[in-house]
Legacy VTK file of the C-alpha trace (Angstrom):
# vtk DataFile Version 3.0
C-alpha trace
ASCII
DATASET POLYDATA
POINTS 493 float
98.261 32.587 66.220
100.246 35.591 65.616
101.975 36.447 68.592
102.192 39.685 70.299
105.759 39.646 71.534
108.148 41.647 70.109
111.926 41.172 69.405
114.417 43.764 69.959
118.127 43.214 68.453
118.317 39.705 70.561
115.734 40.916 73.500
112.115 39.706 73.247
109.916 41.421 75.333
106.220 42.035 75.573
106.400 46.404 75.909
109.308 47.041 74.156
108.325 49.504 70.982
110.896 48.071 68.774
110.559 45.429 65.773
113.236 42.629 65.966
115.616 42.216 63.495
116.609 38.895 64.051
120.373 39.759 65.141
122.000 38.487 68.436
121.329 40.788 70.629
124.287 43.173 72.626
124.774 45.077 75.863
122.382 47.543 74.653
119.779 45.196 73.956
120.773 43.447 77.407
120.096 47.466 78.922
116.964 47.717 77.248
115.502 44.234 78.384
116.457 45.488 82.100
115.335 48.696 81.726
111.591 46.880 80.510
111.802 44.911 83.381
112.300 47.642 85.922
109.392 49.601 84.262
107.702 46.578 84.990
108.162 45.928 88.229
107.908 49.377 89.941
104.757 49.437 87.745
103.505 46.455 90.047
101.918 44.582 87.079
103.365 41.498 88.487
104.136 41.846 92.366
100.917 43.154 92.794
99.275 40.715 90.983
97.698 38.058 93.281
99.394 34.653 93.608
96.494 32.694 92.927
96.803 34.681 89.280
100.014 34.200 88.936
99.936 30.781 89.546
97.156 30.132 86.812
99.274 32.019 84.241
102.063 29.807 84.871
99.997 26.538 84.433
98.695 28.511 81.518
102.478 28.481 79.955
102.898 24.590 81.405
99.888 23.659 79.163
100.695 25.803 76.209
104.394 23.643 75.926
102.132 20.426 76.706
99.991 21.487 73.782
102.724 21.285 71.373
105.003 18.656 72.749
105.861 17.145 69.769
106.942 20.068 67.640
109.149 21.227 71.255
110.297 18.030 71.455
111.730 18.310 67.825
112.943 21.344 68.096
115.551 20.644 71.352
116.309 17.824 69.041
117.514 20.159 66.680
118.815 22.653 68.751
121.511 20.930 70.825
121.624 16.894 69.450
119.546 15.475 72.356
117.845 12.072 71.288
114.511 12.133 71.042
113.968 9.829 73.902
115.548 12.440 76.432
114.078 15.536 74.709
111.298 14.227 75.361
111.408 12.906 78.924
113.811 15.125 80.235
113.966 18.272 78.483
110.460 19.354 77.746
108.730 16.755 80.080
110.465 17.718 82.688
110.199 21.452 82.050
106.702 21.196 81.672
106.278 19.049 85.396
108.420 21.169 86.770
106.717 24.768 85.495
103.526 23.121 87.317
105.227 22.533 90.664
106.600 26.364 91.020
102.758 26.873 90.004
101.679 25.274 92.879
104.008 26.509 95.385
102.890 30.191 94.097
99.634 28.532 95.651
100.839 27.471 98.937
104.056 30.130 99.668
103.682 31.832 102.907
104.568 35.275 101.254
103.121 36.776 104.896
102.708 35.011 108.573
102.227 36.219 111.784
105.222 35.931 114.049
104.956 34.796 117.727
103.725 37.609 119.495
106.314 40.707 121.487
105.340 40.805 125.481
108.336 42.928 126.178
109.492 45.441 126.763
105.975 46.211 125.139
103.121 44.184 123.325
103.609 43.572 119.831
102.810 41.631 116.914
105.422 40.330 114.437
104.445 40.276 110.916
107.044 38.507 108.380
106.809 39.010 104.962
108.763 37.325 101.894
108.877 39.583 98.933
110.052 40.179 95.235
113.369 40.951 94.778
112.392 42.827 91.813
114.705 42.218 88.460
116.220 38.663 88.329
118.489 37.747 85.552
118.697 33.796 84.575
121.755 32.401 82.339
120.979 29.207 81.105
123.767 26.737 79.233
122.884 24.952 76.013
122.773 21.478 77.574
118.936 21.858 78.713
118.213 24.990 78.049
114.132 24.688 78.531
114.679 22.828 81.610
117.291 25.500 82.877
114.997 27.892 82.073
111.755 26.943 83.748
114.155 26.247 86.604
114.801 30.057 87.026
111.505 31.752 85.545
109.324 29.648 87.252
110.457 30.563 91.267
111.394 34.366 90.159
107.704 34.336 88.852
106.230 32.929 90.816
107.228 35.164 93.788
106.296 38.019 92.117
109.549 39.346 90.329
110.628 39.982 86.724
113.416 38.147 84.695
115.355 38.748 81.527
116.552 35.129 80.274
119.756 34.815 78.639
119.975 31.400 76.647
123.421 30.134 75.260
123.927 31.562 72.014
123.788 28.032 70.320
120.513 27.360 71.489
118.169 30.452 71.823
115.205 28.947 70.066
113.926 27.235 72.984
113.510 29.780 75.147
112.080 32.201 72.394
109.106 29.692 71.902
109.291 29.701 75.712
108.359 33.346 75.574
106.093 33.078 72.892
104.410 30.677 75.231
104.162 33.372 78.374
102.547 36.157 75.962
100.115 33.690 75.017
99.224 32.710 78.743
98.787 36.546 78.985
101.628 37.385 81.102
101.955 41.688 81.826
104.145 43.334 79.474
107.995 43.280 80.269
107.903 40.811 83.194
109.756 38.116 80.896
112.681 39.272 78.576
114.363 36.854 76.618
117.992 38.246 75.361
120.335 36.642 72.756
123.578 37.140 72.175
126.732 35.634 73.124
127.717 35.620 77.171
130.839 37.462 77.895
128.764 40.088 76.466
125.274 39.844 77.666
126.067 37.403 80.098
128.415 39.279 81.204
126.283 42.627 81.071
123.225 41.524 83.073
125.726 39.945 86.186
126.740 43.564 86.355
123.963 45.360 85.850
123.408 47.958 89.007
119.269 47.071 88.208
119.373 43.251 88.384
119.247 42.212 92.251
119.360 38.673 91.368
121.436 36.333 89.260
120.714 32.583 88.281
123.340 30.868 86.372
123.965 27.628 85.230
127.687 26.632 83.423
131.284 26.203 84.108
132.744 26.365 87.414
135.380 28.985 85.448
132.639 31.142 84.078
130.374 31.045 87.612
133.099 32.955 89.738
133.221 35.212 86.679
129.308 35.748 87.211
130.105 36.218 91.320
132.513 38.964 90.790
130.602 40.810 88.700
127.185 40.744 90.935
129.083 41.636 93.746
129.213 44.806 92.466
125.785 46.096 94.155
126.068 42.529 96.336
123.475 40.968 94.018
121.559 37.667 95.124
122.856 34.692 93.467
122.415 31.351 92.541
125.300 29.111 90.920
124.882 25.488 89.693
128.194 24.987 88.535
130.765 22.030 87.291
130.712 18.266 88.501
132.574 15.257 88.703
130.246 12.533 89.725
131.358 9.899 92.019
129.402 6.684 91.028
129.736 4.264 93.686
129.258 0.652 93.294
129.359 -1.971 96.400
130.152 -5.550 96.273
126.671 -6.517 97.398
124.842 -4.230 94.327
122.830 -5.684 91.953
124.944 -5.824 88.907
122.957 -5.642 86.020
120.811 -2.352 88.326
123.783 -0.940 88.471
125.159 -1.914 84.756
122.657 0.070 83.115
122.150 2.979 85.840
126.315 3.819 85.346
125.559 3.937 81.796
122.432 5.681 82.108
124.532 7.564 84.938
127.431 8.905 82.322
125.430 8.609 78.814
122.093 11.286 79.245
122.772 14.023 76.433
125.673 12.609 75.815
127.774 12.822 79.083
126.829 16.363 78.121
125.545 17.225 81.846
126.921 18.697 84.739
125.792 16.044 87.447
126.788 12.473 85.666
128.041 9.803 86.938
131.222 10.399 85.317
133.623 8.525 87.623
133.412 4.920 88.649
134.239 3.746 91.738
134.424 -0.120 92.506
135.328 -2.280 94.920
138.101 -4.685 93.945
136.072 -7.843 94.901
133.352 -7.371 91.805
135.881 -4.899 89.603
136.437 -7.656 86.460
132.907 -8.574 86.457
131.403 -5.496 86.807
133.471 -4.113 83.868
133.003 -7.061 82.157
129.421 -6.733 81.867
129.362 -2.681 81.907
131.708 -3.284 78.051
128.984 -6.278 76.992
125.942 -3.556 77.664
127.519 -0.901 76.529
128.229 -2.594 73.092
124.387 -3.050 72.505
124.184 0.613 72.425
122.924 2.866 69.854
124.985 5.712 68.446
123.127 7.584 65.939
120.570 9.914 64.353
118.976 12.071 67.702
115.651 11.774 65.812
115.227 8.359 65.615
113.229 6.405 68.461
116.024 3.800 68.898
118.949 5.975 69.307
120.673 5.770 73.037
123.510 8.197 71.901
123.790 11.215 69.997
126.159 14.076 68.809
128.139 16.181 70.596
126.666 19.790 70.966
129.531 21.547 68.840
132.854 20.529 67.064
134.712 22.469 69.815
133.818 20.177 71.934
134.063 16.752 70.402
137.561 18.126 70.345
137.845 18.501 73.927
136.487 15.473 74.399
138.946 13.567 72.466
142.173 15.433 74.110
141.073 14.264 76.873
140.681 10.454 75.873
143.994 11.479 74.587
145.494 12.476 78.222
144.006 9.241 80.172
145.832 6.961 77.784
148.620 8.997 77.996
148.383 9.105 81.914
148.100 5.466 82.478
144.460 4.352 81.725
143.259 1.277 79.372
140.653 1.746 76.822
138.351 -0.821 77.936
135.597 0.158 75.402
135.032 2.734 72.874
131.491 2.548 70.579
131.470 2.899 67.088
130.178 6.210 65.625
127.923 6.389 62.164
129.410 6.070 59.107
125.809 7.021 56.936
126.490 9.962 54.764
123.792 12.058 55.864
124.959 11.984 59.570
128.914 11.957 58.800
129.398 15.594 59.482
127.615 15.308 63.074
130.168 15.923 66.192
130.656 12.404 67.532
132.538 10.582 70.039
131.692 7.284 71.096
130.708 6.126 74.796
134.383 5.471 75.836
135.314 3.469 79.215
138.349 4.489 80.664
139.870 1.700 83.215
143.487 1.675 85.670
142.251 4.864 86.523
143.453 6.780 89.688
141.922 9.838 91.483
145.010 12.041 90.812
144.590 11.679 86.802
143.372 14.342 85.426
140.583 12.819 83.266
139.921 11.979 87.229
139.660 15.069 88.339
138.824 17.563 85.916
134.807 17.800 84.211
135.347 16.674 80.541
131.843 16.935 79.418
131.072 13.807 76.846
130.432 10.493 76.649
133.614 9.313 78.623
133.340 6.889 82.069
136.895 6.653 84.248
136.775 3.849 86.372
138.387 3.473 89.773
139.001 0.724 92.174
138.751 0.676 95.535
139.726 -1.592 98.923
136.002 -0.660 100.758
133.735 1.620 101.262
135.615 4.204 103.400
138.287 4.318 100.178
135.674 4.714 98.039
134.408 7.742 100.408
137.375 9.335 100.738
137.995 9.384 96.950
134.882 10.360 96.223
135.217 13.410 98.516
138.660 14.053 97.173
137.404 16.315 94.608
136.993 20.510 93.652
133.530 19.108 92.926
130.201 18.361 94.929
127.088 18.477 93.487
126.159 14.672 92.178
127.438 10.977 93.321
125.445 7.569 93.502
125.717 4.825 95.600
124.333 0.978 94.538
123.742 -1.448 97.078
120.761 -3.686 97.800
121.663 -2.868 101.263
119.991 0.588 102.309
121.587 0.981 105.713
124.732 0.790 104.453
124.081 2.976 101.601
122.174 5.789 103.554
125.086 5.367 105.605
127.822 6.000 102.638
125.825 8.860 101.181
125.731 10.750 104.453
129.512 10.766 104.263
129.273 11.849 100.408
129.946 15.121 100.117
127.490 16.128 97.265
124.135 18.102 96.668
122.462 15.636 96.117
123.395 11.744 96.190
121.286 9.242 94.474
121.045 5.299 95.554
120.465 2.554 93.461
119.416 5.304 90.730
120.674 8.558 88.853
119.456 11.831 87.055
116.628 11.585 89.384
116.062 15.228 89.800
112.671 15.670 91.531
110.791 19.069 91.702
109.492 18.722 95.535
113.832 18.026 96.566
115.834 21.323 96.031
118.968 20.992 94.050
122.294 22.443 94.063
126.008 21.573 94.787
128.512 22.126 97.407
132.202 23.051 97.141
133.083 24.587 93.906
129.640 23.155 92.305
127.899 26.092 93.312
125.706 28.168 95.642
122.157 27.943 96.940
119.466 25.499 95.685
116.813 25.404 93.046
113.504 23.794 93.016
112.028 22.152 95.901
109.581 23.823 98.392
112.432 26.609 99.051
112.724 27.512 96.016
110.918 30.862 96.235
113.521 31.660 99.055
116.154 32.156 96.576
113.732 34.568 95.090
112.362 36.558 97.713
113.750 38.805 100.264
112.363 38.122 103.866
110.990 41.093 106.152
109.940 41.869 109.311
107.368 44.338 110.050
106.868 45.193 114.256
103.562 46.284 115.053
102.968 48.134 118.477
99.785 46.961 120.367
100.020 48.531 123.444
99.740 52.651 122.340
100.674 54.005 125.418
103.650 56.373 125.630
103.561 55.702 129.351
104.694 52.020 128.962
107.186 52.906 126.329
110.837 51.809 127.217
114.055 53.010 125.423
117.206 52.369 125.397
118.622 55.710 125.154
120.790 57.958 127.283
119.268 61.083 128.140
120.999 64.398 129.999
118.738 65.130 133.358
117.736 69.169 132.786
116.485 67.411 128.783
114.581 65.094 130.448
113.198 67.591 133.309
112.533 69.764 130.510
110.539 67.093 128.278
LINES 1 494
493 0 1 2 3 4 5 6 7 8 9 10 11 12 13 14 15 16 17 18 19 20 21 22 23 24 25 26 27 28 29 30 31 32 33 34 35 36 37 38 39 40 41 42 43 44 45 46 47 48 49 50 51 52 53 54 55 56 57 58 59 60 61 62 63 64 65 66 67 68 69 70 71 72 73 74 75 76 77 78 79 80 81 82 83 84 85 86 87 88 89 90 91 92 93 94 95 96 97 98 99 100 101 102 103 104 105 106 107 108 109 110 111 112 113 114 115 116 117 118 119 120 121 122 123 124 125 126 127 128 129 130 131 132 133 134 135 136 137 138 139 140 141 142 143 144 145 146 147 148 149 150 151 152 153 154 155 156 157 158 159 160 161 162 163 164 165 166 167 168 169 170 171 172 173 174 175 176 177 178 179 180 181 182 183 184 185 186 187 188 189 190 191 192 193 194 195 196 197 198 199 200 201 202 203 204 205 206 207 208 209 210 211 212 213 214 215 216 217 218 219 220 221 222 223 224 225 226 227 228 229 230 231 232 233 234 235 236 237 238 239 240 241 242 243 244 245 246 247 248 249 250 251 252 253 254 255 256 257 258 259 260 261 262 263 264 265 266 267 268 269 270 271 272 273 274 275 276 277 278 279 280 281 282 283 284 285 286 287 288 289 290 291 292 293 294 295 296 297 298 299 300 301 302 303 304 305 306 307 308 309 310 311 312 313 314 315 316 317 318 319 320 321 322 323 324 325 326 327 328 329 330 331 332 333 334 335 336 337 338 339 340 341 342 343 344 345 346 347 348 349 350 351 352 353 354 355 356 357 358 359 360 361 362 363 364 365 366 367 368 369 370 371 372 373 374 375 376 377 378 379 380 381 382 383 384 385 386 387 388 389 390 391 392 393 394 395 396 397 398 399 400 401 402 403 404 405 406 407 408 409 410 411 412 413 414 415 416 417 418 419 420 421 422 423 424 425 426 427 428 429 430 431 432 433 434 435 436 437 438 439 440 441 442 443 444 445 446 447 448 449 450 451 452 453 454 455 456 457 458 459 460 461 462 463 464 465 466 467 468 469 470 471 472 473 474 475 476 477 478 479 480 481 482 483 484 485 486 487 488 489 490 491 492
């Protein structure tokens, strides 16, 4: 089907006059995908549009992806090295479960509810209304950029606003088959822009843009207060899901091989290549040796290899920048103190030789103050810690810039409901991880970020909440203000 979008520079949108050219786009394109937006939304194509309509078009978009989940799925694969397995489960599966549940709560949002009712100093009703924001920018990273995506377009539509979508500039072909997907569900003309381009530049324009009233980014700690600055320049909305350090923690009484293959599962999804793994280890002394032991004898059964294959556990790194900071910072923990306690082989085929990889690496002697400890290193690499007992392994998990993932294994749950209300994290998993669930909002704490995406809130973050008073009484002779008024005016009134 030949599709009706249009691509300008590196902005795709549905009413701009302008035939792509294929190029990343710029600030100007970034300008132009605002200024289509705007049109948009003072138009009322979209606000005014009922939620019950809104909601179908978005299921309409859900079920186009579902429609061509294999050729998606191949596609991420392509795009950014995820292994089939995950882009398939995670990446689009997820996107497309996910662009159903802000469907639903388009359904079910009380956008207007009567308040209690106003007895003095007259009768009243209260009428509170949550509405649009209007423009919403959404900066997605190129670890799941679908996923990302549908985490930012599906709230801002769903309450009624417009967004321009800026995907990382390594992996912008998602998100264009993502708007592809929105024209063909028959969504209004500029209410979804799509702009390419690298972000200091169009990043970088849209969190400053004096028309966008709301920004959504994903990425870097580093780069998020970057994004803050610049919206506060007309005190924009925002949303930040930031950097992590995940504190994984493992109690004597766990089930070993559970928790075996959920810390690998834990640090391994795309690669370690995502902001809330379960990146450091912490153990109590008692079951340390074993529970090593056993985490190097699974880990060697892994798979390192083509993305595209079925059996693969672990691909390529996203980019040779940063298998390179990957392997300084192997580098550093050796040179701070830690043992290599395993390190996977990588494939030596010719046809995947040039592919960025680093093997799963386990890191043990580790200590919190390292900085391979401390710092997010984004690959495949594990630190573990030991610890005396559970308030040590509390305290070190909380000792950290960081706050928006940790886990806690323990056949126990008292004691490890107990540990996790002392975590202090977004969101803490038990006996389990990467369990992100669209009805449960998510977010971080500290420096992981600001505010919360999905769950039944969601629309919050989208919407800005007013109050509308409406006199029942109409009679002046019951009115009552508060205001100071000279004797000869008031004889005179």
């Amino acid at each position: 089907m030949a599709r009706r979008v249009r691509q300008l520079g590196g902005a795709r949108s549905r009413d701009q006059q302008v035939g792509g050219d294929g190029r990343p786009g710029d600030a100007t394109a970034a300008d132009e995908a605002v200024a289509a937006a705007t049109a948009a939304h003072v138009r009322g194509v979209w606000r005014l549009t009922p939620p019950a309509e809104r909601a179908r078009i978005l299921d309409a978009i859900a079920d186009n992806l579902a429609a061509r989940f294999d050729e998606l799925t191949a596609l991420q694969v392509r795009e950014n090295g995820a292994t089939a397995r995950s882009a398939g489960a995670f990446l689009l599966g997820y996107s497309i479960a996910h662009l159903k549940y802000f469907a639903s709560l388009a359904r079910s949002y009380a956008f207007e509810e009567t308040g209690p009712l106003i007895e003095a100093p007259t009768l009243a009703a209260g009428v509170l209304r949550r509405e649009p924001i209007g423009v919403c920018a959404g900066i997605v990273p190129w670890n799941f950029p679908l996923l990302l995506a549908v985490w930012k377009l599906g709230p801002a539509l769903a309450a009624g606003n417009t967004i321009v979508l800026k995907p990382d500039d390594q992996t912008p072909l998602t998100l264009l088959e993502l708007a592809g997907a929105a024209d063909e569900a028959g969504l209004p003309a500029g209410v979804l822009n799509v702009v390419t381009g690298p972000g200091p530049v169009v990043g970088a324009r849209l969190a400053e843009h004096p028309d966008v009233r709301k920004v959504a980014f994903t990425g870097s700690t580093e780069v998020g207060k970057t994004v803050m600055r610049a919206a506060a320049g007309n005190v924009k909305k925002v949303t930040l899901e930031l950097g992590g350090k995940g504190a994984n923690i493992v109690c004597d009484d766990a089930d070993l091989d559970l928790a075996v293959d959920g810390t690998l599962f834990g640090f391994l999804l795309m690669c370690g290549q995502a902001c809330e793994s379960g990146t450091r280890l912490l153990l109590h002394a008692s079951i340390h040796d074993e529970f090593v032991r056993r985490l190097v004898a699974r880990a060697s059964t892994l798979v390192v290899g083509d993305p595209m294959d079925a059996a693969t556990d672990v691909g390529p790194l996203i980019s040779a920048k940063q298998k390179a900071r990957v392997e300084k910072y192997v580098a550093l923990g050796q040179e701070e103190g830690c043992k290599i306690a395993f390190q996977g082989a990588t494939p030596t085929a010719p046809d995947l030789a040039d592919g960025h990889w680093v093997a799963p690496t386990i890191l043990t002697g580790a200590t919190n103050d390292m900085r391979v400890a401390r710092e997010e290193i984004f690959g495949p690499v594990l630190v573990v810690i030991k610890c005396a007992d559970d308030a040590e392994a509390v305290a070190i998990a909380n000792d950290s810039e960081y706050g928006l993932s940790a886990g806690v294994w323990s056949t126990d749950n008292e004691r490890a409901l107990a540990i996790a209300r002392e975590l202090e994290s977004g969101t803490v998993w038990i006996n389990d991880w990467h369990m992100v669930n669209a009805m449960y909002p998510f977010g971080g704490v500290k420096q992981s970020g600001l505010g919360r995406e999905l769950g039944p809130g969601a629309l919050d973050e989208y919407t800005e909440q007013k109050f509308v008073h409406l006199d029942m009484a109409n009679d002046r002779a019951k009115r009552v203000y508060a205001v100071v008024v000279p004797p000869a005016a008031a004889g005179r009134a």
